[in-house]
C-alpha positions as a Markdown table, in Angstrom:
| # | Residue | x | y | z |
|---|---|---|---|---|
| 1 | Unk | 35.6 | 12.8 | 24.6 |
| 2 | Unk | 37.3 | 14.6 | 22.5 |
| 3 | Unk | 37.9 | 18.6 | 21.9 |
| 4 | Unk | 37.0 | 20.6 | 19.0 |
| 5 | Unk | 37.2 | 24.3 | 17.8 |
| 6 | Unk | 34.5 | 25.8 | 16.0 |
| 7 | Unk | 33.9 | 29.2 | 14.8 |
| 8 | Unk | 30.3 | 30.9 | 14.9 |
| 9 | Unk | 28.9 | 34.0 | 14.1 |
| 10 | Unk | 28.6 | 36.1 | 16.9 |
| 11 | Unk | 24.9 | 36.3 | 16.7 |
| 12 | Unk | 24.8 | 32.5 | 16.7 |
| 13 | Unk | 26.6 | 32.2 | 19.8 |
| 14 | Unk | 24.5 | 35.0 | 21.6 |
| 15 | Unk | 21.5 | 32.6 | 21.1 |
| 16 | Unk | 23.2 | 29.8 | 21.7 |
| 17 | Unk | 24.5 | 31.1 | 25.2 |
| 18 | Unk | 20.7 | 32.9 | 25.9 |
| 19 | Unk | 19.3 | 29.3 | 25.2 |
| 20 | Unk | 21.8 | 27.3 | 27.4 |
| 21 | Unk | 21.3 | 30.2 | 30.3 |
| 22 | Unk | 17.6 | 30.1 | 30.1 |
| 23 | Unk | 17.2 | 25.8 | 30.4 |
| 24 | Unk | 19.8 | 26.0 | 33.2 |
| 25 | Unk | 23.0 | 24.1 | 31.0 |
| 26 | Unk | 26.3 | 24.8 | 30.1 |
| 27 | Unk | 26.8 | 26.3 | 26.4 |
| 28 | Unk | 29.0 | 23.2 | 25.3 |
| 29 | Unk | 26.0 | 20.8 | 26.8 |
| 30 | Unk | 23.5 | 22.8 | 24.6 |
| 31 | Unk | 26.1 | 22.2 | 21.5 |
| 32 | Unk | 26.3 | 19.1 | 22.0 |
| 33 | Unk | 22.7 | 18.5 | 22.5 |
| 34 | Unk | 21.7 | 20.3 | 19.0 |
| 35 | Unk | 24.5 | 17.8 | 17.3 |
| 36 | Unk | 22.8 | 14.7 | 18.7 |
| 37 | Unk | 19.4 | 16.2 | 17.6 |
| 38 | Unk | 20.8 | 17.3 | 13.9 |
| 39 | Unk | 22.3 | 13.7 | 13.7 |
| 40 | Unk | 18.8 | 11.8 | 14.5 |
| 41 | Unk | 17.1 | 13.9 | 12.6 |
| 42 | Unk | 19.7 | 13.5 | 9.6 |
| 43 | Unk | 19.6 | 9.5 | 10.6 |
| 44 | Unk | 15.6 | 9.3 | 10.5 |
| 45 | Unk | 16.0 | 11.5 | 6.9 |
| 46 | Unk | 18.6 | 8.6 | 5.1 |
| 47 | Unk | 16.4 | 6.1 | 6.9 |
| 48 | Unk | 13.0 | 7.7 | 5.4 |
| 49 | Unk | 15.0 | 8.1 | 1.7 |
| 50 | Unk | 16.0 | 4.1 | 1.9 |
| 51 | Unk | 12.5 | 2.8 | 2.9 |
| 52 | Unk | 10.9 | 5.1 | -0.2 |
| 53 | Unk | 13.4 | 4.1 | -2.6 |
| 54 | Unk | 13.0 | 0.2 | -1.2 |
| 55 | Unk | 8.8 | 0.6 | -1.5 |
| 56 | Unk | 9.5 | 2.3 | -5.4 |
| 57 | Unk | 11.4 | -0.8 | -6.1 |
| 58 | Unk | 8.8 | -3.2 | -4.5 |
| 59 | Unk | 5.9 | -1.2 | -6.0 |
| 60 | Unk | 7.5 | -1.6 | -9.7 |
| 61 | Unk | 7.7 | -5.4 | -9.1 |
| 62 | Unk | 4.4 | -6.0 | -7.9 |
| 63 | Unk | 2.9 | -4.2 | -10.8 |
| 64 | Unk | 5.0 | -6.2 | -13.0 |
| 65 | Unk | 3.1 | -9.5 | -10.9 |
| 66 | Unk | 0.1 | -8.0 | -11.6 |
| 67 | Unk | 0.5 | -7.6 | -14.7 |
| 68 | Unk | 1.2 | -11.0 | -15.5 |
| 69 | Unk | -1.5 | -12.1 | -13.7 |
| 70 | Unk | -3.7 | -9.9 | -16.0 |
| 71 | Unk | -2.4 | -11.5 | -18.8 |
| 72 | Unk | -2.6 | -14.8 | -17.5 |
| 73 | Unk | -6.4 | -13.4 | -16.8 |
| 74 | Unk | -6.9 | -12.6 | -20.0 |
| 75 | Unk | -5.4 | -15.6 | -21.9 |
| 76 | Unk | -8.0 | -17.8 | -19.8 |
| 77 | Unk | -10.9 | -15.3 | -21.5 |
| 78 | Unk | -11.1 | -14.2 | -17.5 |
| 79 | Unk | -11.9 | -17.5 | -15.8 |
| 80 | Unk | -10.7 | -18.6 | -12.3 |
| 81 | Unk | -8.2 | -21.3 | -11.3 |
| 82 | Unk | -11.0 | -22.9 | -9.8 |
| 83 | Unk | -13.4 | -22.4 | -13.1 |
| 84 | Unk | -10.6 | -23.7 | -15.0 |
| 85 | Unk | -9.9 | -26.7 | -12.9 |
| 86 | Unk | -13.5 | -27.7 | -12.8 |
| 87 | Unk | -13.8 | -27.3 | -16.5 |
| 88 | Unk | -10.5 | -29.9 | -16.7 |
| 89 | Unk | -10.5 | -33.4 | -18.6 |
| 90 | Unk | -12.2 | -36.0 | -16.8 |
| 91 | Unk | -9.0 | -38.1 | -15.7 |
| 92 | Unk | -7.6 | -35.0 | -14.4 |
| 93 | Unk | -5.1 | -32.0 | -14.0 |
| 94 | Unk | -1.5 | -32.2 | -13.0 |
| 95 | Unk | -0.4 | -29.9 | -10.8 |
| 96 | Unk | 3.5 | -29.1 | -9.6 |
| 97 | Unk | 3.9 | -27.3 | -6.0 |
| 98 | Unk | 7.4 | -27.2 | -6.6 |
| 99 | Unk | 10.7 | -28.3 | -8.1 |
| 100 | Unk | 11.1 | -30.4 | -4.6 |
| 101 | Unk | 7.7 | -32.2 | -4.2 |
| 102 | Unk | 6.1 | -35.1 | -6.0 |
| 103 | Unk | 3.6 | -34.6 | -8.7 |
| 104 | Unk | 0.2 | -34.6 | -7.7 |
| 105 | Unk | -2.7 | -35.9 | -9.5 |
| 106 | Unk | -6.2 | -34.5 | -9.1 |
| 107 | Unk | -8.4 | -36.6 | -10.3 |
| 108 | Unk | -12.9 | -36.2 | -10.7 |
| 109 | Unk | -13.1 | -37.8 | -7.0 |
| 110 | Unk | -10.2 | -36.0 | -5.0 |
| 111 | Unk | -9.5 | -32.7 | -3.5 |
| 112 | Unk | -6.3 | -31.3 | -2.3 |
């Protein structure tokens, strides 16, 4: 542990020994105790400020999602993906799950 000097104003320090008298602990224990309390409360406070700034970010992205969706809403004169799909050619609707996986055909007489 190591030792440090600190100045207070006197009426500080009165309380501060009245407090550490009254729960029965030595003034530097009290100190220290009121550091470690100021430093989880500052902790919680930078964690609180992260997590806001974090959901802000996420927020302005999923409104930008939902706005394409809207649009993509829109452009189909407000259809569904199902609607859309049923309302498809007769020999079918190709479909890509991903750059990875093989093309999938959906023809009148499958589902997926």
């Amino acid at each position: 542990m190591e030792l440090i000097s600190l100045k207070l104003p006197e009426d500080l320090l009165e309380t501060t020994m009245r407090c550490a008298l009254y729960l029965g602990i030595p003034r530097a224990e009290y100190i220290r105790r009121a550091i470690e309390r100021m430093n989880r409360e500052a902790e919680a406070r930078v964690r609180a400020e992260r997590m806001a700034r974090a959901s802000r970010k996420i927020r302005r992205e999923s409104m930008r999602v939902n706005a394409e969706f809207a649009a993509i809403e829109r452009d189909c004169g407000g259809r569904t993906f199902k609607a859309l799909l049923a309302s498809a050619p007769p020999d079918g609707v190709e479909i890509r799950r991903s750059r990875d996986t093989a093309r999938h055909r959906l023809s009148k007489g499958s589902r997926s």
